[in-house]
C-alpha positions in Angstrom: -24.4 4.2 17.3 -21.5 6.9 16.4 -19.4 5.3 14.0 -15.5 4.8 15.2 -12.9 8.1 14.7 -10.4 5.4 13.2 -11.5 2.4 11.0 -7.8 0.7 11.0 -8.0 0.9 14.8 -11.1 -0.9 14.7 -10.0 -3.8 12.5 -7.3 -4.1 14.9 -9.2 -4.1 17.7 -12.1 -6.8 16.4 -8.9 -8.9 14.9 -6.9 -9.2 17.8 -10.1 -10.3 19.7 -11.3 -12.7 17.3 -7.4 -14.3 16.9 -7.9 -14.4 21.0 -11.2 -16.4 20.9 -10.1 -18.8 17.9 -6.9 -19.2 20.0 -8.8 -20.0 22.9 -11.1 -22.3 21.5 -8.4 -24.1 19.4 -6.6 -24.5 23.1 -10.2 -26.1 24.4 -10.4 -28.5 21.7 -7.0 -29.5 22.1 -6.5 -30.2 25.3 -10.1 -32.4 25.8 -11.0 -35.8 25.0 -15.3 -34.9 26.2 -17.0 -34.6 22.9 -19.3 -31.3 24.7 -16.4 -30.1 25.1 -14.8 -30.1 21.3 -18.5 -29.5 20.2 -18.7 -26.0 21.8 -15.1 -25.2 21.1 -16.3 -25.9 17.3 -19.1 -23.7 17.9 -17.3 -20.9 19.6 -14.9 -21.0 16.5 -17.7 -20.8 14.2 -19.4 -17.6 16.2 -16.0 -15.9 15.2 -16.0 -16.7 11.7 -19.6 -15.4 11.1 -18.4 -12.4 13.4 -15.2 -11.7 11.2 -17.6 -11.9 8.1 -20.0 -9.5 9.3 -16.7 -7.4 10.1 -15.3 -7.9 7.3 -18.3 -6.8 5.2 -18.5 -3.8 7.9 -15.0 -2.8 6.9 -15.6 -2.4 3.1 -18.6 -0.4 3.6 -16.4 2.3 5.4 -14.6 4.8 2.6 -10.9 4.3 2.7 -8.6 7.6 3.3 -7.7 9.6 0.3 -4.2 10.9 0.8 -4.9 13.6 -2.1 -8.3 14.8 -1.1 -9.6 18.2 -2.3 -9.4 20.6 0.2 -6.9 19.4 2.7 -4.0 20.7 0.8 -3.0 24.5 1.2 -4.0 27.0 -1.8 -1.0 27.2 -3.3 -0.7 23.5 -3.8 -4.3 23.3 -5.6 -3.6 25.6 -7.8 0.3 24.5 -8.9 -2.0 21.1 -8.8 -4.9 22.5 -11.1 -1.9 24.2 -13.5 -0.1 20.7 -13.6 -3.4 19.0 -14.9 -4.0 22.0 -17.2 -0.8 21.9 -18.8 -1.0 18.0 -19.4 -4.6 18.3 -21.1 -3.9 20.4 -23.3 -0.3 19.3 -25.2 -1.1 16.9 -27.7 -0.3 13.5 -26.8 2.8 11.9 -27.9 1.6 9.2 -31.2 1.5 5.6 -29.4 3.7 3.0 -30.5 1.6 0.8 -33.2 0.4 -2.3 -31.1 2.0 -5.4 -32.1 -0.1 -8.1 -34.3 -1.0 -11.0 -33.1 1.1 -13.9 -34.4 -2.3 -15.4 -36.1 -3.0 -12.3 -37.8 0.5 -12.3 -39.8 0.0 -15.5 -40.5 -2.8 -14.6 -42.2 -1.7 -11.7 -43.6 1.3 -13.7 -45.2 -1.2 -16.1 -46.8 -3.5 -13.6 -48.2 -0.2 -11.9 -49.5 0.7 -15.2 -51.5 -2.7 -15.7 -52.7 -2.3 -12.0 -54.0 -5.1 -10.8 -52.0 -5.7 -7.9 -49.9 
């Protein structure tokens, strides 16, 4: 089996066909009163949940599309790319803010302060 050119056209595809059978089952179930009837509607809608499942599992195993993907750019790109990550490695980082302390810890610290310990 050759796997599909485009993934997003085959989750299209297997959606709009499983929204078509649910549709049609729902449309059988409503429209009897025979018990057969609404119990192979139910069973038609539960083939397409197990189907969607499969398909949905299907779809996660396929790599989604890098936009930025090495080698699909020209040369010049890469390398203004490679000198833009260059450039950013090697200045030294900007000091962080100091994180703010937990409300808890000042607390604490506050207490320790009147007790006259560290």
């Amino acid at each position: 089996m050759s796997p599909t050119p485009d993934p997003s056209a085959w989750r299209a595809d297997i959606q709009a066909r499983l929204m078509a059978a649910i549709d049609a089952a729902w449309a059988l179930a409503e429209h009897s009163d025979d018990p057969a009837v609404i119990a192979k509607a139910r069973e038609k809608a539960k083939l397409c949940g197990q189907i969607a499942a499969t398909a949905r599992k299907v779809a996660a195993m396929t790599p989604a599309e890098r936009p930025g993907k090495a080698g699909s750019g020209r040369p010049l790109d890469l390398i203004a790319d490679f000198v833009r990550d260059m450039e950013a490695a090697t200045t030294a980082p900007a000091e962080p803010p100091p994180e703010p302390r937990a409300a808890q810890a000042v607390a604490m610290r506050a207490a320790l302060a009147k007790l006259k310990r560290r």
